[in-house]
N, C-alpha and C positions, 0 to 999 in steps of 0.2 A: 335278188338275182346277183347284185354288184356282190353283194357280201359270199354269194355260194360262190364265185366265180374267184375272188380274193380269199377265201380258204383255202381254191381249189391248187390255187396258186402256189400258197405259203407252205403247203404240203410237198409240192411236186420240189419246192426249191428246199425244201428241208430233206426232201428223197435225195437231192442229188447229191447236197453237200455229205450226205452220210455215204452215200456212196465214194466219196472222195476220201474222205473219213477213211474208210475199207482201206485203198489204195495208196492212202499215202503212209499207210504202214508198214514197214519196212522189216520182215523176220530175221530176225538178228539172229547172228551165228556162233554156233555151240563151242567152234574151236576158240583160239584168243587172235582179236583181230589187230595185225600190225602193222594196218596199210599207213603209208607216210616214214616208214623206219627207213633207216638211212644207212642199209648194209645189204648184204642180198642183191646187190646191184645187177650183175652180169657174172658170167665166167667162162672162159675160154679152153672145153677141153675137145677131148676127142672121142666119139662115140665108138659100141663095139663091131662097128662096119667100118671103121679106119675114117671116117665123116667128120672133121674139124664142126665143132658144135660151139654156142651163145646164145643166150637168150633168143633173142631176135629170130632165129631158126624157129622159133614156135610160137612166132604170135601169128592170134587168132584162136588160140587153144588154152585153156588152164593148165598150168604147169603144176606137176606135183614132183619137188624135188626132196629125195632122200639121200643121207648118209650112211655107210655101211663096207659092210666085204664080204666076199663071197663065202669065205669059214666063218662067217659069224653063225655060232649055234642055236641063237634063237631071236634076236630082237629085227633082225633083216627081214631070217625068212617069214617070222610074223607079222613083222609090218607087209611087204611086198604080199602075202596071204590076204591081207586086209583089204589092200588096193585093189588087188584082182577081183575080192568079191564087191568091192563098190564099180569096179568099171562094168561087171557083170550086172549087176542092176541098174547101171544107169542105159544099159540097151542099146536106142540106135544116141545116143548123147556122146557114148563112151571116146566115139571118132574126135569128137571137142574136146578132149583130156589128153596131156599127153605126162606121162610118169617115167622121171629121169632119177636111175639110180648109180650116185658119184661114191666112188670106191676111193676108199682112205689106207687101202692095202693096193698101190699098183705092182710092188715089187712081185707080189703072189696072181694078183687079177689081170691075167693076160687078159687082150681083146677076145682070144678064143674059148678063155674061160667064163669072159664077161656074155656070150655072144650063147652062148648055150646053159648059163643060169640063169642071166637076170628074165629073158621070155620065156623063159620057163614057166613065171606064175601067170605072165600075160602077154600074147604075141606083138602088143605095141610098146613094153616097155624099151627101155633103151637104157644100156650100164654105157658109162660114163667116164674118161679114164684119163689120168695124166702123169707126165714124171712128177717127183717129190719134189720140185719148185713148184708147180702148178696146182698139186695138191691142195702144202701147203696154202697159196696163196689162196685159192678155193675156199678153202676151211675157212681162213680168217674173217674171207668175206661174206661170210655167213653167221661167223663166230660161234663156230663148232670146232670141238676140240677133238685129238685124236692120240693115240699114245699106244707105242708097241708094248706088250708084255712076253717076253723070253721063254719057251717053253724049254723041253727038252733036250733039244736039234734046233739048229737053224733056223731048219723051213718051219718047227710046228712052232708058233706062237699064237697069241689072241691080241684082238684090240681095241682097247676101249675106245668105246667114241659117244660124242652127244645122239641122243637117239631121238630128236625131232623131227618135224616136216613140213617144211616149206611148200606155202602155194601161193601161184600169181596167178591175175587174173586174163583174159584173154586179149587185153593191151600191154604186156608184159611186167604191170605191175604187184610187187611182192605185197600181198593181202594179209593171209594167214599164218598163222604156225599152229601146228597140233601136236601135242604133246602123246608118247611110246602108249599105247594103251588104250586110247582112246576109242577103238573101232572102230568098224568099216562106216558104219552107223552117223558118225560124226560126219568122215570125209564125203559121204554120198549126200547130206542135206548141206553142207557149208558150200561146196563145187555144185550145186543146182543152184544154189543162189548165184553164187558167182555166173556160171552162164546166161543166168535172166536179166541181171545188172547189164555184164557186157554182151550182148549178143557179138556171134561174129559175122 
């Protein structure tokens, strides 16, 4: 009996520990993980409702911050396409997301151009906007680069810029970066994790 009773034991405690086993494994994430990097800090712009903006404004929330302008002819409105279909399947989650798109063209991205493109893909996006001290200063604190190209006129030019994307977690710290390309696919399983890690 002592010995049914000490198997029955040695099982139950061998059930548990694997059960722990389960749990204290941890699904690692698809994009590249930057947490501890020491740039990315904050920034101080103005959203496209005239709303003095910084980090802090959105803790509580995963922040998903992008690079871009509003004439960018493909790598913008692709990405911001991407985001809207992950905030689309992530359902009632989506409200815990919140996706800041910073324009490296303010000379051209008025508030009211910013104000009727960037919610375009998604009613909670938010474009993001500063004079070219702020910009720049932005940029650098991100270390994304941005550079005008001269079209034919004035007003039509292009402009390069680095095409990644920053994401913190919902204690406003800078976790991820996901690299132009990568799908919605990526950003929907890396921000579930992030939520579970930090609930808010």
């Amino acid at each position: 009996m002592n010995k049914l009773l000490s198997a029955g034991l040695l099982l139950a405690v061998l059930g548990l520990l694997a059960g722990c086993d389960t749990k204290s494994k941890i699904e690692a994430f698809q994009s590249t993980d930057i947490t501890g990097a020491n740039f990315g800090r904050d920034f101080h712009l103005t959203d496209h409702n005239g709303k003095s903006r910084s980090l802090a404004d959105f803790k509580g929330k995963v922040v998903v911050l992008f690079f871009g302008y509003t004439h960018c002819p493909d790598v913008c409105p692709a990405t911001l396409a991407e985001l809207a279909m992950m905030m689309k399947e992530l359902g009632e989650d989506a409200r815990k997301v919140q996706v800041l798109f910073v324009t490296v063209d303010p000379e051209r991205d008025t508030p009211q151009l910013l104000a009727k493109y960037v919610p375009s893909f998604y009613p909670s996006f938010l474009g993001l906007y500063g004079d070219a001290e702020a910009t720049s200063a932005t940029a650098k604190e991100f270390k994304v680069v941005y550079q005008k190209n001269a079209g034919d006129s004035p007003g039509n030019y292009t402009m390069d810029h680095s095409a990644g994307t920053y994401i913190f977690d919902q204690q406003g710290r800078l976790r991820l970066f996901v690299s132009y390309g990568q799908g919605p696919t990526v950003f929907l399983h890396d921000i579930k994790i992030l939520l579970v890690q930090n609930p808010a």
